[in-house]
N, C-alpha and C positions, 0 to 999 in steps of 0.2 A: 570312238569317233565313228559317224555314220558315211554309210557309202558316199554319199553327196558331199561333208564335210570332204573327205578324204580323196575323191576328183578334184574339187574346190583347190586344195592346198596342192594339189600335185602339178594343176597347169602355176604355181603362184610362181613358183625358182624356177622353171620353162622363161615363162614371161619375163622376169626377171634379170634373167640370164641374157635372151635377146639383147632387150633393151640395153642389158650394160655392157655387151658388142659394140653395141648399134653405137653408142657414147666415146666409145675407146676408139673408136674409128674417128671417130669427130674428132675426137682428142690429138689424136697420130697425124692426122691431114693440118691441122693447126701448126702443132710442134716441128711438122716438117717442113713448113714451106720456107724456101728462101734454102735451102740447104743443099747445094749444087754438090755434085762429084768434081771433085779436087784429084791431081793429080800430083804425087806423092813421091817425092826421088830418092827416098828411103827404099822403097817396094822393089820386091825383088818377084819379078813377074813367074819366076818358075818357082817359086815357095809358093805363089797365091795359088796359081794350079795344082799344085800337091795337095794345097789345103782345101780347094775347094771338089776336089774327089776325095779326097779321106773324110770330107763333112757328109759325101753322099754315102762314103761307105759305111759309118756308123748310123746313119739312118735306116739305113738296110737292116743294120740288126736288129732294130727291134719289131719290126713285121716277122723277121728271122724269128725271134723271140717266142712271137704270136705260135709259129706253128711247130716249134720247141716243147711250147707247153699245152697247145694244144692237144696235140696228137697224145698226149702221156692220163688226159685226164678221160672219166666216163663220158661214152657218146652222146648224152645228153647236156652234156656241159660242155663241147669243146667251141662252139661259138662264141658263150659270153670269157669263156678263158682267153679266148684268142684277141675280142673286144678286148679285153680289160688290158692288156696290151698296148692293140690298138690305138686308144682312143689316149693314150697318153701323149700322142706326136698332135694331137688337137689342143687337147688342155692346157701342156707345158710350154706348147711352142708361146700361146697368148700369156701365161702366169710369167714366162721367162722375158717378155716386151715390154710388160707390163712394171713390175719390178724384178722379176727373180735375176736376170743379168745383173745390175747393179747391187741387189743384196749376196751378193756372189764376188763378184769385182769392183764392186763401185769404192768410194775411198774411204780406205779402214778405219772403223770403229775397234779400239782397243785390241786389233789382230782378229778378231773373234767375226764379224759381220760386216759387210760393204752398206755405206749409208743407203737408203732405198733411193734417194734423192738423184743421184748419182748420174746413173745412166735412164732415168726414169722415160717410159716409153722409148728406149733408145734416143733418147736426145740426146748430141753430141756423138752418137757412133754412128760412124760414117765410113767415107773412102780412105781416110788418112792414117796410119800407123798410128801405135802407141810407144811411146821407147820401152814403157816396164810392161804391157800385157802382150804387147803386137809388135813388134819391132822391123818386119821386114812385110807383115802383112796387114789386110785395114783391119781395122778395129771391127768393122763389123760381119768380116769374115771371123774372127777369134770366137766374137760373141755366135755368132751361127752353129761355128763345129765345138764351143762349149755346151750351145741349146741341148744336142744331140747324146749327151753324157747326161742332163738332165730328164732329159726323155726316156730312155733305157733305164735306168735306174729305180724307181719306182716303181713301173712295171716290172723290176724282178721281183718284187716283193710277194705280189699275186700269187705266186706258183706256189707260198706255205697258205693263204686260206682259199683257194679254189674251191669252189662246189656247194661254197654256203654263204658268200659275200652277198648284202644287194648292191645291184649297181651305182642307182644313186650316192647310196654311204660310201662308193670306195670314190666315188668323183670327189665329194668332200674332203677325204681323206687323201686324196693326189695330192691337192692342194694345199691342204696344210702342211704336210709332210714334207715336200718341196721347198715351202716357207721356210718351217721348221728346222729340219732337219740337214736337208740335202745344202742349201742355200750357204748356211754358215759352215760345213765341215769343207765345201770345196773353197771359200774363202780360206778357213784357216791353212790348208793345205796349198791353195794353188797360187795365192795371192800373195804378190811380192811382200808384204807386209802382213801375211797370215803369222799366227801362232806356232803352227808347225812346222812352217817355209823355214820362219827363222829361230825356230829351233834345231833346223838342221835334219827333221825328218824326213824320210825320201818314198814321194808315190810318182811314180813316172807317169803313170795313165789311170790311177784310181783305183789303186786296193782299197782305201779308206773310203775314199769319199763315193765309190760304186759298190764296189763287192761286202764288204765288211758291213756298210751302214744299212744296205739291202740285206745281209744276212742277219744280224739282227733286228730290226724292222720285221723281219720275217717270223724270226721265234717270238718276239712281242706279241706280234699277230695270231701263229698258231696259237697262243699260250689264251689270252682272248677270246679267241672268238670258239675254243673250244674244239674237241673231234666233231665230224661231221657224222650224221647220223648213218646208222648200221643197215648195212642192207638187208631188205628183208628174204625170203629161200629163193624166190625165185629170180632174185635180181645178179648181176655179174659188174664186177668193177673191175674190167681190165682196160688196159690204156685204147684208148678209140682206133688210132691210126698210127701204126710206129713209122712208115714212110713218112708220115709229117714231121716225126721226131728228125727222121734221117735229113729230110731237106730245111728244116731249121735251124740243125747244126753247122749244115754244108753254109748256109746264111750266115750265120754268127763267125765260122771259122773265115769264113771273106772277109767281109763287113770289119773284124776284127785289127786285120792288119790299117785300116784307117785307124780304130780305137790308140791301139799301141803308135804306129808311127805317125800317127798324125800327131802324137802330144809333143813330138820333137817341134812343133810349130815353123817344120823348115821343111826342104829338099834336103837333107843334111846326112853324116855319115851317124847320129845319130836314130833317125828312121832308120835307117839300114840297119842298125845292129837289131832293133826294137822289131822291125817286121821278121830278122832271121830268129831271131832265139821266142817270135811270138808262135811260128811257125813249127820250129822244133821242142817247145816244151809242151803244146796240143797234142801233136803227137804221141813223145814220149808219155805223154797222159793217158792218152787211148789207148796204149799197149800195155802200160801199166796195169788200169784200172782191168782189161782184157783176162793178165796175168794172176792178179789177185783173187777174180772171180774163179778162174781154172783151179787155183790152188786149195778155193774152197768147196769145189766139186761141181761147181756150174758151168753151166752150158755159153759159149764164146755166146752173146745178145747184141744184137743191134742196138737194142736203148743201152746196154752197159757202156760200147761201145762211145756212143754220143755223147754218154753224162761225162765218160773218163775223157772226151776231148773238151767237151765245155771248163771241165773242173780245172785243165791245162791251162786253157786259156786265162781264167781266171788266176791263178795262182802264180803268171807272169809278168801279170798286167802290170802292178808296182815297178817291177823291178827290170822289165821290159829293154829302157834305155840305157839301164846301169851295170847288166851283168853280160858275160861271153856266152857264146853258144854251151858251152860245157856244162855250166855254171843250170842252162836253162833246162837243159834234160832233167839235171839232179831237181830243178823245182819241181817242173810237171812232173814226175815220179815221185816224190816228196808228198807232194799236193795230191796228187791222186789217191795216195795212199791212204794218208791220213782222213780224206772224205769218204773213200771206199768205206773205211774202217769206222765212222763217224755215221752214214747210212746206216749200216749194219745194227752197231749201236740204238739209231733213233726206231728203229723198225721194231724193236725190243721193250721200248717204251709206249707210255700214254701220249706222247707228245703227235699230233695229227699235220707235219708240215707235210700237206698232202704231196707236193712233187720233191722234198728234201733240200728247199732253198737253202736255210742252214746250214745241213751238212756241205753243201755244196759251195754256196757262196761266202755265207758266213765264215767255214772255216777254212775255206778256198783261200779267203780274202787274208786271212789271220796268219795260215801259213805262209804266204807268198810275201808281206808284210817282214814278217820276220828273217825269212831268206832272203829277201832285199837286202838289209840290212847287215847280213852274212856276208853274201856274196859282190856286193856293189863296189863295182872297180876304187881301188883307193884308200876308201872308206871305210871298207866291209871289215868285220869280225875277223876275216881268216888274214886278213892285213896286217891284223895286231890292234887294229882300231875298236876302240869300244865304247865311243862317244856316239857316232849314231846310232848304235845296236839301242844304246840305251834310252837315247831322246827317242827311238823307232818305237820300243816298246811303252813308254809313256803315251806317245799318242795314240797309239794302237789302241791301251787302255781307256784313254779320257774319250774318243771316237763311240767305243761299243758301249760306254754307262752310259752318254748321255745319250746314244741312238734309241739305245732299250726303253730307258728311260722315259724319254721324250717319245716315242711311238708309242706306249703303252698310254699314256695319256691323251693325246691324239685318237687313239681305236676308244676308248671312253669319250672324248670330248664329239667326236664324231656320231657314237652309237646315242648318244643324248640329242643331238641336232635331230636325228633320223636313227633309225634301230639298224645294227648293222648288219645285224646275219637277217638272212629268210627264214618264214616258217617254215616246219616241218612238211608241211604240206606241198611247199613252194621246193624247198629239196627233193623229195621225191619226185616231184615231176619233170626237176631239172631245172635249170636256171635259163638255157635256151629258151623251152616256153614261156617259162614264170616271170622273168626280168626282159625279155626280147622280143616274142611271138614267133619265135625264130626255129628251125630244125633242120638237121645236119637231111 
């Protein structure tokens, strides 16, 4: 393709894109009008304010996110790393208005996906409660601080092919993936009438449908798009800024306590347990992970420090609502472990998940998943109960084939639309210039 052709085609999806704003705007102002705020004697005014700072607090993390992974990558690449983040609270907010809420929630298709029909452009979500999705708050608060689970997600993904994505191909690739992927496992999961709801498996805040499906999404990814290319003598790959590491985490471990207690969809004694034991298995994670490094003769690290509080996080999220403060130490310590050990492992191999999304969320997600399942008041394994241990690990299973699965076709059906990695020449110079015009 000649220089000319290849400007030609590049303002073509610019233009394009506009325009099909410029439409959906028309479309929204149609679909809305005549749709007054109704007042609701269901609504319980101190759940909606819960909920509406737990929607703010989860949006915080994925800026959190931004400078998580920023700070970890080379100084020529930490803007579009932080972008690619970023620009996910732009993209998902409009794909989730659009349809993705409804193919999420809207009314079930065989447990598996919500009709796109449903909530299309938000019609019909309003001020009024739902009995099965919102019961005490509107409908279109649910759908906001669900947005926010959709936004974060995807963006975890970034952090296994950093440094060699182009930008255009990972926007393609938000998008489908969301469709894809994200859309139908948090139906099956969160949706009254999901597959896994009523099979009785248990994610309190998204081991499956965040952690697990982002972790593998992520080795799809590595596996794809391949190691990044080898520095040449004079070049240095070390993390940019580890104070950005440190204040990302500070982000995430905030932010987090909306993830966890806001899934209680209430003011409830519920949150309460969810934000203590979200609280204390971070922790017990960061000292852990701290622990395990000392035992193998390293030096106590601020980034070891962060990953072993993220990986905390992570690995409670599931189980968050369902288990006691006790029960949360033994995850985050559990969980830590096992990803400490898991890093170690992948750092040994060909596999190039440049910031260790996998080991970390992937198998974050996987352990924390199955200690749910162990530990969950009532229910749990050590109960004597082994009917959800077992529908847990069914979905656990059916979750990561078809995430794998399904994103690896995705990073092909994407790198065919548009090519997905950069050139070589485009890597070495960084993707801040190459993809942004941009420099730290």
């Amino acid at each position: 393709m000649s220089t000319s052709e290849n400007t030609k085609s590049s303002k073509v999806l610019p233009a394009f894109s506009l325009l099909l704003l410029t439409v959906l705007g028309i479309l929204g102002v149609k679909l809305s009008t005549g749709q007054d705020v109704v007042k609701d004697p269901a609504l319980v005014p101190g759940d909606v304010a819960w909920m509406l700072t737990a929607s703010a607090l989860v949006l915080l993390m994925t800026p959190g996110l931004s400078f998580f992974y920023g700070g970890m990558v080379n100084s020529k690449n930490v803007i579009s790393t932080m972008l690619q983040s970023f620009i996910s609270m732009g993209v998902i907010s409009i794909v989730w208005i659009l349809f993705g809420f409804s193919l999420a929630f809207g009314k079930s298709i065989n447990g598996i996906i919500g009709d796109p029909g449903t909530f299309f452009m938000l019609n019909g979500v309003g001020s009024l409660t739902d009995a099965a999705l919102s019961p005490t708050i509107p409908l279109a608060l649910f759908a906001l601080f669900q947005l926010k689970f959709a936004i974060i997600t995807p963006a975890l993904i970034t952090g296994s092919f950093a440094e060699r994505i182009r930008f255009s191909s990972y926007i393609i690739f938000l998008i489908l993936w969301s469709v894809l992927v994200y859309a139908p496992l948090a139906h099956m999961t969160w949706h009254p009438e999901g597959l896994f709801r009523v099979w009785g498996a248990l994610d309190f805040a998204g081991g499956t449908v965040v952690h697990l499906s982002a972790g593998f999404a992520a080795l799809a990814g590595a596996m794809y798009l391949g190691p990044r290319r080898k520095p040449s003598n004079n070049e240095v790959s070390t993390p940019a800024n580890i104070p950005y590491v440190i204040l990302g985490t500070g982000m995430l471990w905030f932010g987090w306590f909306g993830f966890n207690a806001g899934s209680a969809l209430a003011a409830n004694e519920f949150a309460v347990n969810a934000f203590l034991t979200t609280n204390t298995a971070c922790a017990s994670a960061m000292l852990a992970w701290l622990l395990a490094d000392a035992l193998a003769g390293k030096k106590p690290s601020a980034l070891g420090a962060c990953i072993g509080a993220v990986v905390g996080l992570v690995a409670i999220t599931p189980a968050a609502g369902y288990v006691n403060v006790g029960a949360s130490i033994l995850i985050g310590v559990i969980g830590s472990l096992v990803s400490n050990y898991a890093v170690n492992l992948r750092s040994k191999s060909k596999l190039d998940d440049t910031l260790d999304v996998f080991p970390c969320h992937g198998m974050g997600g996987i352990t924390g998943m199955i200690l749910t399942a162990v530990f969950a008041a009532k229910v749990g394994l050590i109960f004597g109960e082994s009917t959800t241990f077992l529908n847990q690990i069914l979905a656990l299973v059916i979750a990561a084939v078809y995430t794998f699965v399904m994103s690896l076709i995705l990073f092909k059906l994407t790198d065919i639309i548009i090519p997905i990695r950069v050139t070589d020449e485009q890597e070495k110079m960084g993707l801040d210039m190459s993809q942004h015009g941009e420099s730290v």
